[in-house]
Backbone as CSV, one residue per row, in Angstrom:
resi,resn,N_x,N_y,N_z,CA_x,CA_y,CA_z,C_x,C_y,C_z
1,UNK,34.104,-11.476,-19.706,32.940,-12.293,-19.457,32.886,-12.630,-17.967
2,UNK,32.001,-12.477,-17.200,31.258,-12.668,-15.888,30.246,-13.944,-15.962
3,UNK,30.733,-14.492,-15.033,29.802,-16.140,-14.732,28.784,-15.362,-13.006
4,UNK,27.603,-15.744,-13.197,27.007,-15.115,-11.904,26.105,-15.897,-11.361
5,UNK,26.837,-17.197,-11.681,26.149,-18.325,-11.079,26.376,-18.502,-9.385
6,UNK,27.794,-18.240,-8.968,28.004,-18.136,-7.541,27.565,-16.984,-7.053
7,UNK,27.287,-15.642,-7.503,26.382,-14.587,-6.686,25.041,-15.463,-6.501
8,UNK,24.281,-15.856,-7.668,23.218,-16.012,-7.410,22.842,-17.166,-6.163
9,UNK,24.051,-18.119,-5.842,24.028,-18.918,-4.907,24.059,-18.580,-3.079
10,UNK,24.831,-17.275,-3.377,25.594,-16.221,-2.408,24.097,-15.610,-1.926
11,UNK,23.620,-14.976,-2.651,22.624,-14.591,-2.761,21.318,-15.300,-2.181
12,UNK,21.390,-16.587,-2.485,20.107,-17.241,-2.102,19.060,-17.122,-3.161
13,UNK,19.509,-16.722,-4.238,18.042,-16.553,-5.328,17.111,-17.604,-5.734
14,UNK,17.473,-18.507,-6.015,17.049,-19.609,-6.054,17.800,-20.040,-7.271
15,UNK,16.857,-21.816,-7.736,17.805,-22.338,-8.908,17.066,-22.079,-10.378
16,UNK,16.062,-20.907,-10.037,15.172,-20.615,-11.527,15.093,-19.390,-11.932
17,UNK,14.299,-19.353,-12.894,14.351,-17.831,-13.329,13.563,-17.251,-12.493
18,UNK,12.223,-17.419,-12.307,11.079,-16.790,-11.644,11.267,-16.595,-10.281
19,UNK,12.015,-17.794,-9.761,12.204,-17.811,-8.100,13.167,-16.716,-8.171
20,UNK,14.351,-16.754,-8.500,15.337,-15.329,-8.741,14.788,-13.949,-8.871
21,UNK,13.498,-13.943,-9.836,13.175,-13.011,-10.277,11.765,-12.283,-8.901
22,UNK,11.329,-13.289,-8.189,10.278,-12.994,-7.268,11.008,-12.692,-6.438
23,UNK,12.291,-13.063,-5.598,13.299,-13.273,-4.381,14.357,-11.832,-4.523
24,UNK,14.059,-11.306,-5.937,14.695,-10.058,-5.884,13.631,-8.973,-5.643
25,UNK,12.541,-9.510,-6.066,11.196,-8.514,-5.396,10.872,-8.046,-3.959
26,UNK,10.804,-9.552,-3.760,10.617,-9.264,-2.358,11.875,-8.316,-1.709
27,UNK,13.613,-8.768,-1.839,13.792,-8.294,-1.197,14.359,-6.603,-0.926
28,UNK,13.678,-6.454,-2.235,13.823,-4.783,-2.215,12.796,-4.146,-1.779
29,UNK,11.614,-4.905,-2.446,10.173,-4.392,-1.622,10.246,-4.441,0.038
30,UNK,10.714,-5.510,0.513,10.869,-5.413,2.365,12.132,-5.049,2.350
31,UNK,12.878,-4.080,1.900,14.092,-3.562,2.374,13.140,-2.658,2.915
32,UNK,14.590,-1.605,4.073,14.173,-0.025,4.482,14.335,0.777,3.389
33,UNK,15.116,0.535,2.549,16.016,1.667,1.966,15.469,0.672,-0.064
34,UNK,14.544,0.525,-0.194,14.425,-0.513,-1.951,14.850,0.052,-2.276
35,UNK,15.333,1.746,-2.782,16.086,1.697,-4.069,17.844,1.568,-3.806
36,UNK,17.943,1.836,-2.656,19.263,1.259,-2.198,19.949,-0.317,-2.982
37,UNK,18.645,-0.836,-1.757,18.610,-2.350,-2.357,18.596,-2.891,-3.360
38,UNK,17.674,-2.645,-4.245,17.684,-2.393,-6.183,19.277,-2.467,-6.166
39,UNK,19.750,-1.134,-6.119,21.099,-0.547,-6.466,22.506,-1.577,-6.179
40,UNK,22.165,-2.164,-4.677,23.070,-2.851,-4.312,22.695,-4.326,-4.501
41,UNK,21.784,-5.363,-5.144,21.653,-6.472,-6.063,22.356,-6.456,-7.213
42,UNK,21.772,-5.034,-7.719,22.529,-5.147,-9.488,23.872,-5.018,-9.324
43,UNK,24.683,-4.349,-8.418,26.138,-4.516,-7.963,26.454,-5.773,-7.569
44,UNK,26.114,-6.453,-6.778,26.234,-7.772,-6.780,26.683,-8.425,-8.099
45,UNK,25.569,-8.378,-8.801,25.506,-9.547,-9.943,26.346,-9.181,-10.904
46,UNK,26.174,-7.748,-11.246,27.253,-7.735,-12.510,28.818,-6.658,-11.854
47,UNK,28.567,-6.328,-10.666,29.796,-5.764,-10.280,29.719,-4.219,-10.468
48,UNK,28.647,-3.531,-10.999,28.559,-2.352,-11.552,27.729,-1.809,-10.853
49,UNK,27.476,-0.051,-10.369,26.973,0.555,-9.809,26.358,1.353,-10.666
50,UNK,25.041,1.142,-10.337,23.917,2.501,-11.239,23.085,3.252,-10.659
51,UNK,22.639,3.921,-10.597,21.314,5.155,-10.358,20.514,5.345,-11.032
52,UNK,19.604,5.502,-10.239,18.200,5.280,-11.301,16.819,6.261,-10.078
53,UNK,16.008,7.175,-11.082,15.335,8.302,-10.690,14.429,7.837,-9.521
54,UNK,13.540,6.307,-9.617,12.850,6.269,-9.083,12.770,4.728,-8.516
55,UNK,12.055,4.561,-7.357,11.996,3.174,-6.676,12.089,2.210,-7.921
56,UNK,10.690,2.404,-8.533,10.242,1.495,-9.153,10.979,0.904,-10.481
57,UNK,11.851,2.015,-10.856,12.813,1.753,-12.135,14.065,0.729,-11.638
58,UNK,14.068,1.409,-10.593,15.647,0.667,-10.067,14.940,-1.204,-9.145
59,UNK,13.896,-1.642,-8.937,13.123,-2.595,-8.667,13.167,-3.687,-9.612
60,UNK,12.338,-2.993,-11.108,12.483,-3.457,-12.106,13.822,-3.736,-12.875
61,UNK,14.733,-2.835,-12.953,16.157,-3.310,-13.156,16.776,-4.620,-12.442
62,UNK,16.380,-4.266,-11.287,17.047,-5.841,-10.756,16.757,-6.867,-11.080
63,UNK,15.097,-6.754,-10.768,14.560,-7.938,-11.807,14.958,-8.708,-12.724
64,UNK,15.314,-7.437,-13.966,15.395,-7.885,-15.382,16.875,-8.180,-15.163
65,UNK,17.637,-7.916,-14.280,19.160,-8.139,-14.301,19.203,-9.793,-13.884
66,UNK,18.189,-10.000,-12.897,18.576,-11.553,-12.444,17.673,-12.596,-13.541
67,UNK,17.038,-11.857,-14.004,16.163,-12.901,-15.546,17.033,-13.208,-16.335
68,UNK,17.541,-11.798,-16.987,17.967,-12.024,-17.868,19.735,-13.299,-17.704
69,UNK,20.141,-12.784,-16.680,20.919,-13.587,-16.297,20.886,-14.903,-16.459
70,UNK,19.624,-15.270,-15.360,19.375,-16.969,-16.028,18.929,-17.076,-17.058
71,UNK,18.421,-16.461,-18.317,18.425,-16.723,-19.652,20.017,-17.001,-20.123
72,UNK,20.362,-16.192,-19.822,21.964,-16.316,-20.609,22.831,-17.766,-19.957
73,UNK,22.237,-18.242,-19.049,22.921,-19.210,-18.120,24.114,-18.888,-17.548
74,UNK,23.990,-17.605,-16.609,24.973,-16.863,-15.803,26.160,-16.755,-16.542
75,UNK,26.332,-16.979,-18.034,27.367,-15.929,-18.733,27.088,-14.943,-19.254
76,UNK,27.904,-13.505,-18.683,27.650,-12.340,-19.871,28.815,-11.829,-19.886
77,UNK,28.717,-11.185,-21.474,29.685,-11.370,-21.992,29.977,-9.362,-21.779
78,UNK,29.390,-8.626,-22.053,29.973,-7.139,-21.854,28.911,-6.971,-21.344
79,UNK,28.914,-6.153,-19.725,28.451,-6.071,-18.758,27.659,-4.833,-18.698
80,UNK,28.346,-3.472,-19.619,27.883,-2.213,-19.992,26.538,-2.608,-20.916
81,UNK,26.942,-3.612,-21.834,25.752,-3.725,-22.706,24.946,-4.088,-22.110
82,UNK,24.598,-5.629,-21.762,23.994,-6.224,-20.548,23.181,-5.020,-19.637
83,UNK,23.677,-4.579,-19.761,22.633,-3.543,-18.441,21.979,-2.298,-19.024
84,UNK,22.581,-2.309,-19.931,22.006,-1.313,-21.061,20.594,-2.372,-21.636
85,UNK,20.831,-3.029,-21.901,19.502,-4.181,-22.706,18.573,-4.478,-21.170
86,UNK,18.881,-4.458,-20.414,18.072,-4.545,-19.016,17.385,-3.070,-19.014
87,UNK,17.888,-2.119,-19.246,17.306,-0.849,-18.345,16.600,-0.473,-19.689
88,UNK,16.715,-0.504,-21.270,15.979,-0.364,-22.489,14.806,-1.389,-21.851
89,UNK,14.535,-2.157,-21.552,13.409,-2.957,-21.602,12.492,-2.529,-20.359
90,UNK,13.029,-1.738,-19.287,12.372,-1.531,-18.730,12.022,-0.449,-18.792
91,UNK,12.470,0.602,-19.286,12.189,1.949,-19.831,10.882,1.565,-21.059
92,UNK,10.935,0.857,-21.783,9.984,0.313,-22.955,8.650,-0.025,-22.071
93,UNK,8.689,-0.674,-21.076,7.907,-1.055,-20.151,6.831,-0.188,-19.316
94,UNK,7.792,0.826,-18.568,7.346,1.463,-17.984,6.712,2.853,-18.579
95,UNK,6.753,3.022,-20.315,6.659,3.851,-20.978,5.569,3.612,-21.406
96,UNK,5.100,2.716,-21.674,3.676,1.896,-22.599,2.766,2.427,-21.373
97,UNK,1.521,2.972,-22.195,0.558,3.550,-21.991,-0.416,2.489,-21.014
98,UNK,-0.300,1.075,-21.735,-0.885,-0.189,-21.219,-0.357,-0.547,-19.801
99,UNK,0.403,-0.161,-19.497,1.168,-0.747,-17.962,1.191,0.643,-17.314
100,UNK,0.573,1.199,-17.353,0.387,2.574,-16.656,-0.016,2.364,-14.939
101,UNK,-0.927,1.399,-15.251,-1.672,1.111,-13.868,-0.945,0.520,-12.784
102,UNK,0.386,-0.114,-12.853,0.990,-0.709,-11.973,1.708,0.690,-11.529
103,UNK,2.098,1.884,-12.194,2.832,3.079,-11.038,1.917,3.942,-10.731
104,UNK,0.583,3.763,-10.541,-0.355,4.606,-10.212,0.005,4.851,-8.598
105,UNK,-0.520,6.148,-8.222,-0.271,6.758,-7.017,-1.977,6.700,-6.306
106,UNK,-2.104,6.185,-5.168,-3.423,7.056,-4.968,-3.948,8.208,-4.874
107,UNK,-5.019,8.441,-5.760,-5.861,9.458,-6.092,-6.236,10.440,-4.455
108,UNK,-6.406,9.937,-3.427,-6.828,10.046,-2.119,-5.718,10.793,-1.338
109,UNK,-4.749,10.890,-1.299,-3.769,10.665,-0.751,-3.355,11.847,-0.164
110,UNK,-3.991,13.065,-0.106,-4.206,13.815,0.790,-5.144,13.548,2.061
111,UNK,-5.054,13.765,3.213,-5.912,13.236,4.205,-5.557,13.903,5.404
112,UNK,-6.592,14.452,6.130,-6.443,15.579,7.117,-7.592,15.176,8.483
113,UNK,-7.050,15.230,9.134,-7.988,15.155,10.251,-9.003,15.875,10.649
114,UNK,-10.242,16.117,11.386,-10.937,16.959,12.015,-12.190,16.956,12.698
115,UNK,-12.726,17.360,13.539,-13.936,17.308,14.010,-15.336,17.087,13.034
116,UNK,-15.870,16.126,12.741,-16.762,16.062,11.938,-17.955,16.649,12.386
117,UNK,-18.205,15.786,13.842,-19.695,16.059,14.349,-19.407,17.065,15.426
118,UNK,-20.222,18.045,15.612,-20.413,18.947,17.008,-20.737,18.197,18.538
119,UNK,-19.927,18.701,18.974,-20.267,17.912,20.605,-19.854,17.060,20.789
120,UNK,-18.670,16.037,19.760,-17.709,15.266,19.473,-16.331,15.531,19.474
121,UNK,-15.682,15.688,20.032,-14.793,15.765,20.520,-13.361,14.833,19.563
122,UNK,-13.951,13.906,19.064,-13.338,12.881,18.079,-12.915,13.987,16.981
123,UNK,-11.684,13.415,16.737,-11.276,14.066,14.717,-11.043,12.454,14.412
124,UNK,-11.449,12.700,13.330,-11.512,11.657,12.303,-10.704,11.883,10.910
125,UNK,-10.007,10.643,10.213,-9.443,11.530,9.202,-10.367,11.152,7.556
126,UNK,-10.339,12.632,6.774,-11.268,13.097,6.164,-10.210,13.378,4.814
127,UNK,-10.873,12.635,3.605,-10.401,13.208,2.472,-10.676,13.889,1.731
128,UNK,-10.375,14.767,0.502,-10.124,15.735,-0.044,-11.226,16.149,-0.428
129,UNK,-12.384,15.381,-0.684,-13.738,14.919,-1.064,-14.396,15.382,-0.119
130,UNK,-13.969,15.954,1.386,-14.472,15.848,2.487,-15.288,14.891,2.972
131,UNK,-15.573,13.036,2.262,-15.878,12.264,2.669,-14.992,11.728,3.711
132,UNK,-15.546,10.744,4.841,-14.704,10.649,6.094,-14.341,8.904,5.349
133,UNK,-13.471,8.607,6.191,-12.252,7.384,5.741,-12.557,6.378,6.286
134,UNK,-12.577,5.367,5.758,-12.763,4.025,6.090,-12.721,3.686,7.528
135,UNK,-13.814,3.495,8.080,-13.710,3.419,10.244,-13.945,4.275,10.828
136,UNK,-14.393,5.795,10.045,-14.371,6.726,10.791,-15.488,7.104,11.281
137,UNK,-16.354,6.684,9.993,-17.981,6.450,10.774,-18.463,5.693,11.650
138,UNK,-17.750,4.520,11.859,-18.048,3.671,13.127,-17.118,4.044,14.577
139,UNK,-16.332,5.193,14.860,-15.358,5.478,15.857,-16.706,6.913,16.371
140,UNK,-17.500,7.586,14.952,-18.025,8.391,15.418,-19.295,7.942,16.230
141,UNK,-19.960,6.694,15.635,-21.187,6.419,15.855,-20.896,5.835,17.500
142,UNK,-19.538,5.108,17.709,-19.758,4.747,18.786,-19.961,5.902,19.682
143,UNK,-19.103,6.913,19.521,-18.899,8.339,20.351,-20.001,9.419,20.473
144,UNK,-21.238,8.795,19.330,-22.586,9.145,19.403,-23.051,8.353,20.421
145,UNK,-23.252,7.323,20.199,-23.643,6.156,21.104,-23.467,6.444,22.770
146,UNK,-22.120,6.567,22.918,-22.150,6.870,24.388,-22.930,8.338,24.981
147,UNK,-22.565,9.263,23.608,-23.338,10.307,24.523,-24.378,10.549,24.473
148,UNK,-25.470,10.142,23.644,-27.136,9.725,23.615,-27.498,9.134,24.457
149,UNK,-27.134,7.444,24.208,-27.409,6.421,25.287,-27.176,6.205,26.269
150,UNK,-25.685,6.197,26.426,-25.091,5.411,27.504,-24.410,6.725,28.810
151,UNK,-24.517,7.670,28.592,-24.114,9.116,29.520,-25.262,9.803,29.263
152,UNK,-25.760,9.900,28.525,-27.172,11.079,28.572,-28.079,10.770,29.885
153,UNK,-28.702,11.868,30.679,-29.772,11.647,31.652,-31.118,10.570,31.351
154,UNK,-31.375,11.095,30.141,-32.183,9.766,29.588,-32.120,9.476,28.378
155,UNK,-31.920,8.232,28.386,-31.484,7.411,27.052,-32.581,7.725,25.834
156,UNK,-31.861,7.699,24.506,-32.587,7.753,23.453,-33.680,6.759,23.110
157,UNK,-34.483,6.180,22.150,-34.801,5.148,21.811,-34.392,4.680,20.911
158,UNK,-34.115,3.637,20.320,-33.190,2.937,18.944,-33.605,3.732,17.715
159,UNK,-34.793,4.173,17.524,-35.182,4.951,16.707,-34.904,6.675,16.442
160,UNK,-34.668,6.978,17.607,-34.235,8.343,17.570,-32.381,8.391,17.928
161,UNK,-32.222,7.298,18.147,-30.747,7.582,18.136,-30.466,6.922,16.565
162,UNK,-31.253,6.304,15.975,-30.756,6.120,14.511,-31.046,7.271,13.756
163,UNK,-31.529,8.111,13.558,-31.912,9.435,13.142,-30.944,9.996,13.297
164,UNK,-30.276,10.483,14.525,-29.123,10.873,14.851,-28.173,10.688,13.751
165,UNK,-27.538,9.300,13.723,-26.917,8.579,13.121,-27.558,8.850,11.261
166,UNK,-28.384,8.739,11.096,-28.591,9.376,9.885,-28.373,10.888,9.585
167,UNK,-28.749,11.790,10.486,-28.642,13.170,10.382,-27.341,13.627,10.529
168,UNK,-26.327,13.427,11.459,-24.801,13.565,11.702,-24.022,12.839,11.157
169,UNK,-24.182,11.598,10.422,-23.181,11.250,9.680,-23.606,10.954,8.393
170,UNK,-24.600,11.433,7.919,-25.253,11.019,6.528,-25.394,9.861,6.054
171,UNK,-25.785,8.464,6.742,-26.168,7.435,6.673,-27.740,7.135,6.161
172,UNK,-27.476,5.849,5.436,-29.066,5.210,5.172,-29.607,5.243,6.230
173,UNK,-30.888,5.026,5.928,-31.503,4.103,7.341,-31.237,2.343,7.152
174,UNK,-30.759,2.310,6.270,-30.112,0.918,6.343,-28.930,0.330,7.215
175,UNK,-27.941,1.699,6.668,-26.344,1.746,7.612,-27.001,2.137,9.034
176,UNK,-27.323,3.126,9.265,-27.719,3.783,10.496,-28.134,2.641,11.312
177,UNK,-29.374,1.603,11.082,-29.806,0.666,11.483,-28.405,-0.479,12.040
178,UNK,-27.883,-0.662,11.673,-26.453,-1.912,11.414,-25.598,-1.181,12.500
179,UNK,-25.318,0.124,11.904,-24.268,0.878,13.281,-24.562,0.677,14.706
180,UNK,-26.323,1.045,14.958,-26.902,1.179,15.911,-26.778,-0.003,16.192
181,UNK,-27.260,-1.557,16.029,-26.866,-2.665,16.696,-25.800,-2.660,16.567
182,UNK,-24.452,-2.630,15.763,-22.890,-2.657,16.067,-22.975,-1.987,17.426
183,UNK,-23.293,-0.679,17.996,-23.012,-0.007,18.993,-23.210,-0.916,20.372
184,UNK,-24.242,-0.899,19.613,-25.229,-1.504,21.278,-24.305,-2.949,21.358
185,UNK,-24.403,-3.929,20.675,-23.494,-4.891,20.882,-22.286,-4.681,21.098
186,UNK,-21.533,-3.185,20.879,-20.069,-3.715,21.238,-19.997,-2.541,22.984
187,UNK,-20.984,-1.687,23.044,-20.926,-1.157,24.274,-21.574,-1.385,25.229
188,UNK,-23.178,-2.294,24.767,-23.852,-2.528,25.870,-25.154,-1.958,25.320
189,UNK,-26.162,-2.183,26.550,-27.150,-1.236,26.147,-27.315,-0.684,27.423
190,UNK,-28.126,0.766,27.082,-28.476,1.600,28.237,-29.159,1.033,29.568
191,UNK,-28.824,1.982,30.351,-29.539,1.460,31.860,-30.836,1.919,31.640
């Protein structure tokens, strides 16, 4: 039998279940190395070294290692079992069809750079969808902006440089409209 009331003090977990159980989150989630970290908590507490396939299994193990702990009131009694009844519950867990959504990967997650517009010089990065990525339409519009308005021999008019802006980046005339004052307000307006 193992008392793991002084790790958990050693430790800093706190004096509850939840605080223990959040304070082992965090600190595998802001480790460099979480499944390390995972790995080397649950050694801590019960003295035993395990492996486990993936971040998130070995995360959840710790978890359930410092819960279950303060359920038992830092006595356990066979340490093999104990961790066996920790890693069954999270295997049960992570198996259910219903909790699927917490190990989801993003769908997106290919992402490649490249020249969108001609005579732009900008790459922007572009997903799989070949839709462009969050900011990338406003890095282009400014880079429209300067070379219409603000470097061209003679400047556009707000109306034909929103066209632009509709025609090269496939914008409303709603967005197009909004970009075009974003521009002008964050570069100026033409001479």
């Amino acid at each position: 039998m193992i008392n793991t009331e002084h790790v958990f003090q050693r430790l800093d977990l706190g004096s509850s279940r939840l605080t223990a159980v959040q304070k082992i989150r965090e600190a595998v989630v802001n480790a460099t190395s979480p499944k390390s970290k995972a790995i080397a908590i649950i050694k801590d507490i019960l003295g035993i070294e395990r492996q486990y396939s993936s971040v998130e299994k070995a995360r959840l193990v710790a978890m359930a290692v410092g819960e279950e702990a303060f359920k038992a009131n830092h006595s356990i009694g066979d340490v093999d079992e104990f961790i066996a009844m920790c890693e069954k519950r999270i295997d049960a867990f992570m198996s259910d069809p219903n909790n699927a959504f917490h190990f989801a990967k993003p769908q997106d997650a290919e992402v490649t750079t490249e020249t969108v517009v001609e005579g732009i010089d900008v790459k922007v990065a572009v997903k799989a969808d070949g839709k462009i990525k969050k900011g990338g339409k406003e890095i282009l519009a400014l880079e429209l902006y300067k070379k219409h308005m603000l470097e061209a021999e003679k400047a556009l008019t707000n109306q034909e440089f929103i066209a632009i802006l509709i025609k090269e980046l496939g914008m409303s005339k709603a967005g197009a409209t909004t970009y075009s004052y974003n521009c002008r307000k964050k570069l100026g307006a033409p001479k």
